[in-house]
N, C-alpha and C positions, 0 to 999 in steps of 0.2 A: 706902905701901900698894900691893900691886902688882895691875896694872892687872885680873885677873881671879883669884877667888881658888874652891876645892874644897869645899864646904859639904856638911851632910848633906842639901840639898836638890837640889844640882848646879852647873854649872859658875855660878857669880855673877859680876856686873864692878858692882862695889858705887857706883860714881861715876854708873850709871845707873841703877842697883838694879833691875837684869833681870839671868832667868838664861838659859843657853844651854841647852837640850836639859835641861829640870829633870825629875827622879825625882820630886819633891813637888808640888802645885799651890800655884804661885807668883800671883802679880800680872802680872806680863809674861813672856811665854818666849819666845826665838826659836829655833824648829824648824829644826834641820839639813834633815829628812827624815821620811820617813812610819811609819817602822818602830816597831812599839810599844817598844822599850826608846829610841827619841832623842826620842819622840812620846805623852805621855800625858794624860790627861782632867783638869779639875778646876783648869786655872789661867784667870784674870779672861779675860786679852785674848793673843792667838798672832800673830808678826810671822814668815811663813814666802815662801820662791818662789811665786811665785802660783798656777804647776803642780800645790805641794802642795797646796794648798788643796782641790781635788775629792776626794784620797788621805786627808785630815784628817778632811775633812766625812764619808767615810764609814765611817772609824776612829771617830772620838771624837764624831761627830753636827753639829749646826748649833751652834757656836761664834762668841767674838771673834775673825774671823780677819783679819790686813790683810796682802796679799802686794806684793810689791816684784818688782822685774827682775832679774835678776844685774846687776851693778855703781853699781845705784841706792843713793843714800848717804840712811840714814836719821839724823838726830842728836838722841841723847836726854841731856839734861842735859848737851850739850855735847861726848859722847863720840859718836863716827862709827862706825856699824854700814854695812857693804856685802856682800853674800851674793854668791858667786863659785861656780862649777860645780865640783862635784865627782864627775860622772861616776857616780855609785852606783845611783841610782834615777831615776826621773822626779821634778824638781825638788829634786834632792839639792845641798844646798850646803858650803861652805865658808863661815864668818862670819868678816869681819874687823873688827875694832876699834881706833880707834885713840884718843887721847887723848893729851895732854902729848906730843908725840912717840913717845909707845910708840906701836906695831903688834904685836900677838895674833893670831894667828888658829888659830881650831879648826878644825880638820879636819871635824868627822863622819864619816860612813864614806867611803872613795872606792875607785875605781880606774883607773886610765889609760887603760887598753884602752877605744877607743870601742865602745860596745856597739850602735851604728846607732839605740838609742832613745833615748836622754838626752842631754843638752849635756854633750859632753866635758869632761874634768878642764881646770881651767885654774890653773897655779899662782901663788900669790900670797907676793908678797916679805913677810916680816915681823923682827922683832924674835926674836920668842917663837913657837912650830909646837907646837900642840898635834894628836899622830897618833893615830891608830887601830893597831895591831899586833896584826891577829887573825889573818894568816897570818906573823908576823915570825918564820920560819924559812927559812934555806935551802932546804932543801925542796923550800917552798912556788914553784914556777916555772912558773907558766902557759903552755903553748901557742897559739900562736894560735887566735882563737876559731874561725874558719871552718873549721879542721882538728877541731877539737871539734864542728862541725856537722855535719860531715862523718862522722865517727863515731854520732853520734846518728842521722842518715840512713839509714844504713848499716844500724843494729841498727833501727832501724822497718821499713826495707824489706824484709829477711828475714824478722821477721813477720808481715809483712802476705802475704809468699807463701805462708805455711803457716797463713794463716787467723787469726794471733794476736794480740792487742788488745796494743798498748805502753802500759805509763804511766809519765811519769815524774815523780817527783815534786823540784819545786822552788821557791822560796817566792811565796807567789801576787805580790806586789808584789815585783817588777822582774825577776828571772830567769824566772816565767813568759811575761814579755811581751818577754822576749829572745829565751827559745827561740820562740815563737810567731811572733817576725818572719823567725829565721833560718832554721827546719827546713820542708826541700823539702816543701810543700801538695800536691803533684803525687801524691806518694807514697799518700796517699789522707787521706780526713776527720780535722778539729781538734775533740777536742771540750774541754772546761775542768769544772773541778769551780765548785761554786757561789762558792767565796772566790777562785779566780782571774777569773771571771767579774764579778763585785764590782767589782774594781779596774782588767778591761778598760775598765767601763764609767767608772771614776775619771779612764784616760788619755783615753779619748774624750773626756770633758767638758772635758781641759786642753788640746785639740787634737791629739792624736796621731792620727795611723789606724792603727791596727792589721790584720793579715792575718786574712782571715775564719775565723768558728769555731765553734760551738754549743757552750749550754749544756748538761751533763748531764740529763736530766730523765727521768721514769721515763714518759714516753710515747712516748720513742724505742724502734723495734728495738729491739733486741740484737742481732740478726746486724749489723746496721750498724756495729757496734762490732769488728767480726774484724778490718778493714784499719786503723782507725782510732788517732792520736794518742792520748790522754789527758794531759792536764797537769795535776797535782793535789798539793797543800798534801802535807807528809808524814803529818801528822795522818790522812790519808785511807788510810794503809798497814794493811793486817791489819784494815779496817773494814769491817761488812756491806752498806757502798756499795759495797766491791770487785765482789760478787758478780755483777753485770751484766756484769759484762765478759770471763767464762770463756769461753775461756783467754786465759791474758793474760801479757806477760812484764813486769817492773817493773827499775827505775831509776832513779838518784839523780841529779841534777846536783848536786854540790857543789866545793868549793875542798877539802874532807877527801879527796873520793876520791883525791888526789895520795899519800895515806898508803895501806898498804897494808895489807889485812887491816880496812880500814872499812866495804868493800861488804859482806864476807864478815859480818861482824857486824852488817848491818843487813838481812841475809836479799833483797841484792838482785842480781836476775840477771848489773846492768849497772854502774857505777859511769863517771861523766861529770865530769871534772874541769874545772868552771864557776862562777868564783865573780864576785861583784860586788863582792869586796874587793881591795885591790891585794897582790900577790905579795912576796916580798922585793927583788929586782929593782926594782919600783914603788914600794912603801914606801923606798929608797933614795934612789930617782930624784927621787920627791916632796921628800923632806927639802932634800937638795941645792937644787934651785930654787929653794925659797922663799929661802936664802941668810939662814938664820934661826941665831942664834950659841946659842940655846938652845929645846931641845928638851921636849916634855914628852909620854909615852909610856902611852897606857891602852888599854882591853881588848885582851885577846889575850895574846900572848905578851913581856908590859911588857918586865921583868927582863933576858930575851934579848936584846931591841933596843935598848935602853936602855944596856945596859951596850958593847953593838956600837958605838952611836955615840959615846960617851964613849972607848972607843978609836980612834977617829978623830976626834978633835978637838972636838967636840960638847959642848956642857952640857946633859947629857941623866940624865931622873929620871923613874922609873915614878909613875904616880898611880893610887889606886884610881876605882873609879865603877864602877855598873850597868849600863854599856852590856856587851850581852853578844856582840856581832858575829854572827857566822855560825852557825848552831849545827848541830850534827849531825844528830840526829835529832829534833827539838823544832819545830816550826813555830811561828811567831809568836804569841805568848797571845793577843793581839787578834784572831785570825782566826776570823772567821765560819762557821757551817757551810754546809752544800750547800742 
């Protein structure tokens, strides 16, 4: 029986009878991460980063939650669970497993790039690498990020000289509190929609500090609003929360705006190539370290990369699952409103 197996419930490792990142509510889960498709309501007891923990609590409410360190060995029926950094979110892990001498490990979602707010990627040797492939295209090649800050800087500051409110929108857990740490405050006022503001308060509570910021709320100005930031869910695009903040210019931070013709079709002035998933580049990198002889390849662009690495030596096979990665224009189902 091999050590972890694909069910209609989610990933299973049946010798401990937990699942990792379950689509159904199970008995045990253990949480990569906070995002609603790795992170859903309705199972007994949740074994996640302790960081997730505050991100959980305000996702899915006051649950069984029991959080771990990265590299603390949990053993359930024998088999050895260890959660390992995977750079994506605040408390975003990598699970490893091991058993009989097998070593598994699932990825979750990651990226390399330290983003200055999460505990960087750290890769771990295994047997079996189960990835993520939601940018696995060439393509897909990230800039460095501060050059990316640099550009969003850039397009704030211009309108903040012609009097015009910036929004940008990007997913309130983890890239809003990316841009937040990284883009020049000097420039003038942060302000946050209510679901980014949510899950400021999620990292506070895990210990993060954050750069200061106000919440939207309709007892502020408006004119306050002409030099000012906005950070907001994309859900908040073409909505009559918009209306406070005329004129205003709008923006995407994603890992899509690398494609081209994506900004244009999401009616956005700016398009900011910024994602929290690893690039191809990264997705390559990854694989190699862990020095894993077999691969196993889900959401994104399976097929592509999958079939990439079996031309290079690799025992590699796409698997289906729910996980939806990055998504366009779609904000997180579980997001809160303002």
């Amino acid at each position: 029986m091999p050590l972890l197996n694909f069910t209609d419930k989610g990933m299973y490792v049946p010798a401990a009878d937990v699942y990792i990142d379950p689509w159904r509510a199970v008995k045990k889960a253990l949480i990569t991460h906070g995002h609603s498709d790795h992170a859903r309501s309705g199972s007994s007891a949740y074994l996640t980063h302790h960081q997730s923990i505050p991100i959980l609590t305000k996702r899915l409410g006051n649950l069984n939650y029991q959080g771990v360190e990265y590299g603390e060995i949990i053993t359930i029926n024998g088999v050895k669970f260890s959660f390992h950094p995977a750079g994506h979110v605040l408390g975003s892990s990598q699970i490893r497993i091991e058993h009989q001498g097998e070593v598994w490990v699932a990825s979750g979602d990651y990226k390399l790039q330290n983003d200055g707010v999460c505990t960087p990627f750290e890769p771990v040797k295994c047997n079996t690498f189960i990835t993520e492939s939601t940018f696995g295209l060439p393509v897909y090649n990230w800039m460095p990020q501060q050059d990316v800050f640099n550009e969003i800087n850039e397009w704030w500051s211009k309108n903040a000289e012609q009097g015009r409110c910036s929004i940008i929108y990007a997913y309130s857990l983890g890239k809003a509190q990316r841009i937040l740490q990284h883009v020049n405050e000097y420039i003038g006022p942060v302000y946050v929609h209510g679901a980014v503001a949510g899950m400021n308060e999620a990292y506070a509570e895990a210990g993060i500090e954050l750069k200061p910021y106000t919440k939207v709320s309709s007892d502020i100005d408006k004119s306050l609003y002409r030099k000012a930031l906005i950070i907001a869910p994309s859900s908040a695009d073409a909505s009559p929360w918009m209306k406070k903040f005329e004129p205003y210019s709008t923006a995407f931070a994603s890992g899509w705006m690398a494609v081209r013709g994506n900004r244009r079709r999401l009616s956005a002035d700016r398009g900011f190539v910024l994602s929290d998933h690893a690039d191809w580049g990264e997705l390559n990198t990854a694989v190699k370290a862990t020095e894993a002889s077999k691969v196993l390849v889900t959401h994104g662009f399976t097929d592509t990369f999958s079939r990439w690495l079996c031309e290079n030596g690799y025992d590699a096979r796409p698997v289906k699952t729910e996980y939806a990665g990055e998504q366009l224009s779609t904000e997180d189902v579980n997001e809160p409103k303002a």
